[in-house]
C-alpha positions as CSV (number, residue, x, y, z in Angstrom):
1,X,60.8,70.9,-48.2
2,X,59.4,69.2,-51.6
3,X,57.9,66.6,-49.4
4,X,56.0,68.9,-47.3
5,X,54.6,70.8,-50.1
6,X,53.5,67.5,-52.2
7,X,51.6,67.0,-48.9
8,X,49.8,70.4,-48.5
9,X,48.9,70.2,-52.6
10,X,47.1,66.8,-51.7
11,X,45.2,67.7,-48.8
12,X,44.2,70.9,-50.7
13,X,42.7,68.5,-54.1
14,X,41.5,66.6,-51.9
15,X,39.4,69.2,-50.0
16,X,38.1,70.5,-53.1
17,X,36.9,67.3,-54.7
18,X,35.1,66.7,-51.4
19,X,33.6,70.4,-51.1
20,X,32.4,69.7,-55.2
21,X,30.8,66.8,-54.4
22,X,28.7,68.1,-51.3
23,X,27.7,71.0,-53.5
24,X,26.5,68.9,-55.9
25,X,24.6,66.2,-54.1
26,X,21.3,68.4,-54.3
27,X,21.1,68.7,-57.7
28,X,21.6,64.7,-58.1
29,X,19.1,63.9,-55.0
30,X,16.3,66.8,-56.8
31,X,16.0,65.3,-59.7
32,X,19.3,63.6,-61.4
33,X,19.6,60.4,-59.8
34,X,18.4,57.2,-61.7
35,X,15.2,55.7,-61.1
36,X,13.5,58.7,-59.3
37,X,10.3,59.4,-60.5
38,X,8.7,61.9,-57.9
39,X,8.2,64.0,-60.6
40,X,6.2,61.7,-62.4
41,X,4.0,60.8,-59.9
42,X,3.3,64.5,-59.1
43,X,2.4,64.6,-62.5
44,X,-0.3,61.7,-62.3
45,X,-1.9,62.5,-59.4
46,X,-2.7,66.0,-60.4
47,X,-6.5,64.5,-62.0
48,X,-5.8,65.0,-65.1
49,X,-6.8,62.6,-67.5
50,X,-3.8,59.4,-68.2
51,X,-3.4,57.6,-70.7
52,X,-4.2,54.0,-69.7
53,X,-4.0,50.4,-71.2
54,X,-6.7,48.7,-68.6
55,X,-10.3,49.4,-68.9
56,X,-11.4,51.8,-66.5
57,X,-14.6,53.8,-65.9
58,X,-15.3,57.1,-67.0
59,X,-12.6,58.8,-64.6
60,X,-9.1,57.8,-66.2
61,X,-6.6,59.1,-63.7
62,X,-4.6,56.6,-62.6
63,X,-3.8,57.9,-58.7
64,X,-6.9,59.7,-57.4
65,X,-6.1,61.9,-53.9
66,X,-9.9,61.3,-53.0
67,X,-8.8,57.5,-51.9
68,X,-6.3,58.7,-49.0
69,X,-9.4,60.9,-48.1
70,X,-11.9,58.1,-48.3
71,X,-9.6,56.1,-45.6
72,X,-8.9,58.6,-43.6
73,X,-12.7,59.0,-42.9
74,X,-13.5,55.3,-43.1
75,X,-10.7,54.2,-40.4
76,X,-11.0,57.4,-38.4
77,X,-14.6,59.7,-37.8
78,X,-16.3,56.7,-39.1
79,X,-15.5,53.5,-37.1
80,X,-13.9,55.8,-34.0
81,X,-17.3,57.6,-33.4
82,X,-19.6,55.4,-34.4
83,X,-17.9,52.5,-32.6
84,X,-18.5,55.1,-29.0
85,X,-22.4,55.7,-30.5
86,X,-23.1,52.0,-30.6
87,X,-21.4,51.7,-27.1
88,X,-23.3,54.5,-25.5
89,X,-26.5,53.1,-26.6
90,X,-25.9,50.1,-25.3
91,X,-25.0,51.6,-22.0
92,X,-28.3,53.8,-22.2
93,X,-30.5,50.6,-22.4
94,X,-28.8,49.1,-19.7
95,X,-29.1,51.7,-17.7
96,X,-32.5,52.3,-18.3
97,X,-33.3,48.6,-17.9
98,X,-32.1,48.6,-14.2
99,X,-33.6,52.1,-13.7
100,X,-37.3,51.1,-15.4
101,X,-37.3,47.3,-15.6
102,X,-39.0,45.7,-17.7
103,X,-42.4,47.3,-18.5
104,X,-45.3,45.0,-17.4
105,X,-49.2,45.0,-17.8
106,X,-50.7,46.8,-15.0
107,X,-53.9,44.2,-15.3
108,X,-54.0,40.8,-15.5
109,X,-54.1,39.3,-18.9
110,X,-57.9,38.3,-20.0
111,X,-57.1,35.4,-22.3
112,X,-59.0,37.3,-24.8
113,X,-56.6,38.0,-28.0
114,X,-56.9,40.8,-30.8
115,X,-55.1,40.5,-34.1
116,X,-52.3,43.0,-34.3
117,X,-50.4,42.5,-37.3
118,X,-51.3,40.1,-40.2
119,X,-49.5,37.1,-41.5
120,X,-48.1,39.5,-44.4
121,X,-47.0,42.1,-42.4
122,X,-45.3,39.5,-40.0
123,X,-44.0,38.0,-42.8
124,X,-42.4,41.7,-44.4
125,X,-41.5,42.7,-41.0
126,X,-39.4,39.3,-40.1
127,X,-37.9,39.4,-43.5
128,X,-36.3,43.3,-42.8
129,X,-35.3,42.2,-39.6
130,X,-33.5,38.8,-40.1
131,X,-31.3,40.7,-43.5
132,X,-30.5,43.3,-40.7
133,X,-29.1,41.3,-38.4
134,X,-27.4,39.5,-40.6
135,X,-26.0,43.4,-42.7
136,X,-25.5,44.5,-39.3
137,X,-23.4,41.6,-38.1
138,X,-21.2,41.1,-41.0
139,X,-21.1,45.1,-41.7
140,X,-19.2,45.6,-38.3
141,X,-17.4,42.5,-38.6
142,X,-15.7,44.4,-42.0
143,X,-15.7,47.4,-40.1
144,X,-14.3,46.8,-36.1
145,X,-12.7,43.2,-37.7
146,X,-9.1,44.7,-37.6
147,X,-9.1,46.2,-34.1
148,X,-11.6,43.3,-32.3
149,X,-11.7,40.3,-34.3
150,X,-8.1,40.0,-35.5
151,X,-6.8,40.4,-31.5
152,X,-9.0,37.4,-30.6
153,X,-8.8,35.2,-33.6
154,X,-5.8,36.2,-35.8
155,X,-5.0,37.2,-39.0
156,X,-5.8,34.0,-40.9
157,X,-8.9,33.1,-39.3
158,X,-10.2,37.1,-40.0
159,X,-9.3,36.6,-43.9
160,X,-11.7,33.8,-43.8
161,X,-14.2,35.2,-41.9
162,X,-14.0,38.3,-43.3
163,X,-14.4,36.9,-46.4
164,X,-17.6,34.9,-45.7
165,X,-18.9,38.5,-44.3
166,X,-18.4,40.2,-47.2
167,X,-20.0,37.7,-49.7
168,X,-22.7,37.5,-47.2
169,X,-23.3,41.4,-47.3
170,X,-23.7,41.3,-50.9
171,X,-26.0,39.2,-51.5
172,X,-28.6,39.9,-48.4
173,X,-28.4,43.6,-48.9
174,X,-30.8,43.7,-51.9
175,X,-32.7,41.7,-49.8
176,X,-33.1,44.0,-47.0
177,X,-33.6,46.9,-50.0
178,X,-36.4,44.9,-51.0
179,X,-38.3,43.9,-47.8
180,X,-37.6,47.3,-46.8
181,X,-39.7,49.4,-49.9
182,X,-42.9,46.5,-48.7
183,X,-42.9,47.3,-45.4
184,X,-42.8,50.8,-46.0
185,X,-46.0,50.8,-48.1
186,X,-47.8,48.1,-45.8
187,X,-47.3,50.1,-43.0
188,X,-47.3,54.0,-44.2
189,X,-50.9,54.5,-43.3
190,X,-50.8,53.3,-39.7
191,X,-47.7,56.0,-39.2
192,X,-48.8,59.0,-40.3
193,X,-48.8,62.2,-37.4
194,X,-52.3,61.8,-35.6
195,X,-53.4,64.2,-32.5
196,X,-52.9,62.2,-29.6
197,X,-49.5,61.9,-30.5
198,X,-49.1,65.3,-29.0
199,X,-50.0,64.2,-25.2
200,X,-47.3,60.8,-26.0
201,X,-44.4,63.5,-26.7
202,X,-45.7,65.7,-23.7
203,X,-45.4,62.5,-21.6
204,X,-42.2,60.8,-23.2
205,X,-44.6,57.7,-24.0
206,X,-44.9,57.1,-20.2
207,X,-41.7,55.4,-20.1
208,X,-40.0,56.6,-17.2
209,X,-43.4,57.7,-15.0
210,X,-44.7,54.3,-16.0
211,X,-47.8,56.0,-17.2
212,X,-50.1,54.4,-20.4
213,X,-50.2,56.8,-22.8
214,X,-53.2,56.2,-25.1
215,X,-52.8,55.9,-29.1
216,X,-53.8,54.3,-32.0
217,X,-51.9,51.4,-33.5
218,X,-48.8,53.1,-33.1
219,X,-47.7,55.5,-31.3
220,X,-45.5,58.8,-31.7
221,X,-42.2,56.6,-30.7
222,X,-42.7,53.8,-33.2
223,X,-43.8,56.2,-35.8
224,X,-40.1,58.2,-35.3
225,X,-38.8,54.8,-35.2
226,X,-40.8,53.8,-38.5
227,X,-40.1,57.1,-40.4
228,X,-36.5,58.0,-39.8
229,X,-35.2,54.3,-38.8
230,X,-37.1,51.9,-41.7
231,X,-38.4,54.6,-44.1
232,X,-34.6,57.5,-44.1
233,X,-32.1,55.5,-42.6
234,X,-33.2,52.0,-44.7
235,X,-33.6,53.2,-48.1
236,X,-30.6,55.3,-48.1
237,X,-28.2,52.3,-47.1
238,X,-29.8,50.1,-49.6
239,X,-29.6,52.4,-52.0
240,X,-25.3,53.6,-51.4
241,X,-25.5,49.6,-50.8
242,X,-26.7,49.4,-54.6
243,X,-23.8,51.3,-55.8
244,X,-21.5,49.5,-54.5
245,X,-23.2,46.3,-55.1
246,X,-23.2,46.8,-58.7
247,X,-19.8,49.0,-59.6
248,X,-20.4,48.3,-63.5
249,X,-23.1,51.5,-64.0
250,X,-20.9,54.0,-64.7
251,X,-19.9,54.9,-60.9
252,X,-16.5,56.5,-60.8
253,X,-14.4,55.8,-57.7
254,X,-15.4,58.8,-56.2
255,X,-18.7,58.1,-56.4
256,X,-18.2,54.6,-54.8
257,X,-16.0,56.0,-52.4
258,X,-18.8,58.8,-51.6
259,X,-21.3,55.9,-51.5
260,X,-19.4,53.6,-48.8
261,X,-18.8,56.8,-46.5
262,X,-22.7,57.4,-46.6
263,X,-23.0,53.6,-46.7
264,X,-21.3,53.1,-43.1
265,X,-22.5,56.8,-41.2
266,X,-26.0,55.6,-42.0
267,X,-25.3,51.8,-41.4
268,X,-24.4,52.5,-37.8
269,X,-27.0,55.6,-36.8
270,X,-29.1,52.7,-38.2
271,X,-28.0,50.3,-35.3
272,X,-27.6,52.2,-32.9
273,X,-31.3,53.0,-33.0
274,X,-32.5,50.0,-34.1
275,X,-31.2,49.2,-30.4
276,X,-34.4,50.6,-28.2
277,X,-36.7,49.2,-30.7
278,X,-34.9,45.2,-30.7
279,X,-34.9,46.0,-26.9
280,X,-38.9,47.3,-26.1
281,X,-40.0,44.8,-29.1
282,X,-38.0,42.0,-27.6
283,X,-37.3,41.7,-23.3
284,X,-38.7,45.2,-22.7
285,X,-42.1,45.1,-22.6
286,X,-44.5,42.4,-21.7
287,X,-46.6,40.8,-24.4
288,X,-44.6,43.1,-27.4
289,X,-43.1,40.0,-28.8
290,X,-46.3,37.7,-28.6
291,X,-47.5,40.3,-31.4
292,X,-45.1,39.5,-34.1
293,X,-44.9,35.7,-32.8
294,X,-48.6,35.1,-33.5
295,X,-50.1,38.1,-34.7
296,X,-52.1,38.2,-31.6
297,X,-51.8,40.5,-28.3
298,X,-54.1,40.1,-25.2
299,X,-56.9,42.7,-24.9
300,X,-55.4,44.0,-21.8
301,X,-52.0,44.7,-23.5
302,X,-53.9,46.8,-26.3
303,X,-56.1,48.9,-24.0
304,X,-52.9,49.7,-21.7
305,X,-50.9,50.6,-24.7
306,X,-53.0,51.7,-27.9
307,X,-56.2,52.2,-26.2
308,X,-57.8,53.8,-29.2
309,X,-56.6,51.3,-31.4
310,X,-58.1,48.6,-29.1
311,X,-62.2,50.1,-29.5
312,X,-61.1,51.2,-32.6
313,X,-60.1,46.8,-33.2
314,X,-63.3,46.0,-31.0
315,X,-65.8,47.5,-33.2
316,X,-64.3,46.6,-36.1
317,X,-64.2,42.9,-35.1
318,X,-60.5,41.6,-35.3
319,X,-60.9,40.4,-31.9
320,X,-59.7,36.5,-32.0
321,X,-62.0,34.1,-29.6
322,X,-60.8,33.4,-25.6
323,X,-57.3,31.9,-26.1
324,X,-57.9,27.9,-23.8
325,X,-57.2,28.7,-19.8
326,X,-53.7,26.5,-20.7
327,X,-52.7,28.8,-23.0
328,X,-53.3,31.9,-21.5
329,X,-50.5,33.8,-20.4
330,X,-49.8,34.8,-16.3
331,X,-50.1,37.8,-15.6
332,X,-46.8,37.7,-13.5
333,X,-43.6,37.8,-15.9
């Protein structure tokens, strides 16, 4: 009987010692146990000011929620849609390429050449668009490098590459800043709105009929090109490109974080217009790329396409003499 009864007393203590402890494992796990510093850290990142031993900028809060914000947009909106904009693009020119092809001279070429652009200008306007390329390559390398370069070449192979992009990016950007505010000053007066380009909007340049729309030395497509591509879109990533450039001004994280959001939406609206233009400038069109080569474009190119820049060129006298019969370019391409 005493035997029984020591064993129900035991089982009862032992009971209660476990229901105690179950009760109070909460209050140890909220905030009793050693080493937890939630609290703390709900504390710091609050923005208040901290008290901090490292030199800082202005801002001295020590966890700032704006930086889970900042990569939330950079790795997501960012590089999801604009990697789909840059693709689409690229479809549309294809597309349009097999649709159009390639837009020739309706006349034979006369051999007879009229300056276009000056050694300057073709001088400013190769600068801009070699530091482009070279932003625009090692900008998506930093940007798509984890979800297409890594796959292909690995992680050790990206941090050196990645690397050599980076220190690349810095130092051509103010480059491309640069050559940017010259060629937008060289080539302001040539761009501003001008009748005719009324009848080149009415007629989409011409570019699916096949039509030559007259204009003067450029038309209403490279003048939306020149405006919002080289002009908007150019200054404003040099300038976000500046501030990040240079962190040591007084730019609080927020600000840089601000900056590299603008930095990469504008970056890649940048590209992905900057597509059509490389494309019509480049394999598009017959004779467009003779006129940054050489400065020169065959009088039959400039009356199909800028007619009243052509007589406006003829009377002025910019015409250059009858290019030799070896030179002269077939008027098959």
């Amino acid at each position: 009987m005493c035997a029984h009864l020591i064993v129900t007393l035991r089982a009862v203590l032992l009971a209660a010692v476990l229901g105690l402890g179950w009760i109070a494992a909460p209050a140890v796990a909220a905030g009793e146990q050693p080493g937890n510093n939630a609290d703390v850290y709900r504390a710091v990142r609050d923005g208040t000011a901290q008290s901090i031993t490292f030199t800082a900028p202005a801002d001295r809060m020590l966890i700032q929620s704006e930086g889970q914000t900042w990569r939330q947009w950079r790795n997501g909106p960012i590089t999801q849609i604009g990697g789909w904009v840059l693709a689409g693009v690229f479809i549309a020119l294809v597309l349009f390429r097999l649709i159009r092809g390639k837009i020739k001279l309706e006349g034979p070429p006369t051999g007879r050449l009229i300056q276009r652009f000056s050694t300057a200008e073709r001088m400013t306007h190769w600068t801009v668009a070699l530091t482009f390329v070279l932003l625009a390559l090692t900008g998506l390398t930093l940007l798509f490098g984890k979800h297409v370069v890594i796959p292909l070449i690995g992680y050790s192979a990206f941090s050196w590459l990645a690397a050599l992009a980076k220190n690349v990016h810095n130092f051509v950007g103010p480059l491309f800043f640069v050559a940017t505010i010259v060629m937008a000053a060289m080539f302001a007066r040539d761009n501003v709105w001008q009748a005719i380009d009324a009848l080149w909007i009415r007629k989409a340049g011409g570019l699916l009929s096949g039509e030559h729309v007259p204009s003067w030395r450029f038309n209403f497509g490279e003048k939306t090109w020149f405006w919002i591509g080289v002009v908007c879109l150019g200054l404003l990533v040099g300038i976000t490109g500046l501030v990040l450039d240079f962190p040591g001004y007084g730019q609080i994280r927020q600000d840089m974080q601000l900056a590299h959001i603008i930095h990469a939406s504008g970056a890649l609206i940048f590209m992905a217009l900057s597509l059509g233009h490389i494309y019509i400038g480049s394999i598009g069109m017959e004779g467009a790329l003779e006129s940054m080569k050489t400065g020169y474009v065959d009088e039959t190119w400039a009356k199909e396409h800028h007619e009243y820049w052509y007589r406006e060129a003829k009377n002025a006298g910019t015409a250059a003499p009858a290019a030799p019969t070896a030179a002269r370019p077939s008027a098959a391409h």
